[in-house]
N, C-alpha and C positions, 0 to 999 in steps of 0.2 A: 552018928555024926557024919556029916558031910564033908566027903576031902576036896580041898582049893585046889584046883590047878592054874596054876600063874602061864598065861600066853605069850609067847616072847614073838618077835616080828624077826626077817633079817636081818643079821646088821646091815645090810645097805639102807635097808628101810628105817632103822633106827639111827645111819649118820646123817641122813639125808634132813631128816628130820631136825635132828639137831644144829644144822650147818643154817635152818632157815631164821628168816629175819630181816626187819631192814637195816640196813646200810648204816653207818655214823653221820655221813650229809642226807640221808633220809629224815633220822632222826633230829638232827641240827633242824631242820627245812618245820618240820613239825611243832618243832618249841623250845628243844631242847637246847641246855646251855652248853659249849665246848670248856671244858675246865683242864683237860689234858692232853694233849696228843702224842702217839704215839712214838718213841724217839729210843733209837740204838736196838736192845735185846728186848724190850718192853715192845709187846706188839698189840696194847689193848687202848682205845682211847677212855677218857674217865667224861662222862656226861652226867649235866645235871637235869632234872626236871621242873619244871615251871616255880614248884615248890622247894627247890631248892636241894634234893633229896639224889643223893651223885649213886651211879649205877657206872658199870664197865661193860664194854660194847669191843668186839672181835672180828675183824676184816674176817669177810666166808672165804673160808677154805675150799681148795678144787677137791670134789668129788672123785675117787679112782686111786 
């Protein structure tokens, strides 16, 4: 039997990655509906999609 070895990247290379994406007025600009914004300790806005279907969306973080 064959043993797996699982490849890991930097973590720079894996926050970098994660940090990408567009925007909240990217996404607004696109289609999507604004249902929450962001206010006080809460730093995520709540959007929804044409279909009605609500996701949460996170200002990018600086790098470093």
């Amino acid at each position: 039997m064959r043993k797996v070895t699982r490849r890991s990247h930097p973590p720079e290379r894996r926050r970098a990655r994660r940090l990408a994406g567009p925007e909240p007025p990217t996404l607004v600009a696109a289609g999507a509906r604004l249902v929450r914004e962001p206010s006080g300790e809460v730093t995520r806005w709540v959007l929804a999609d044409p279909e009605g279907n609500e996701f949460r969306t996170f200002a990018p973080r600086p790098i470093g």
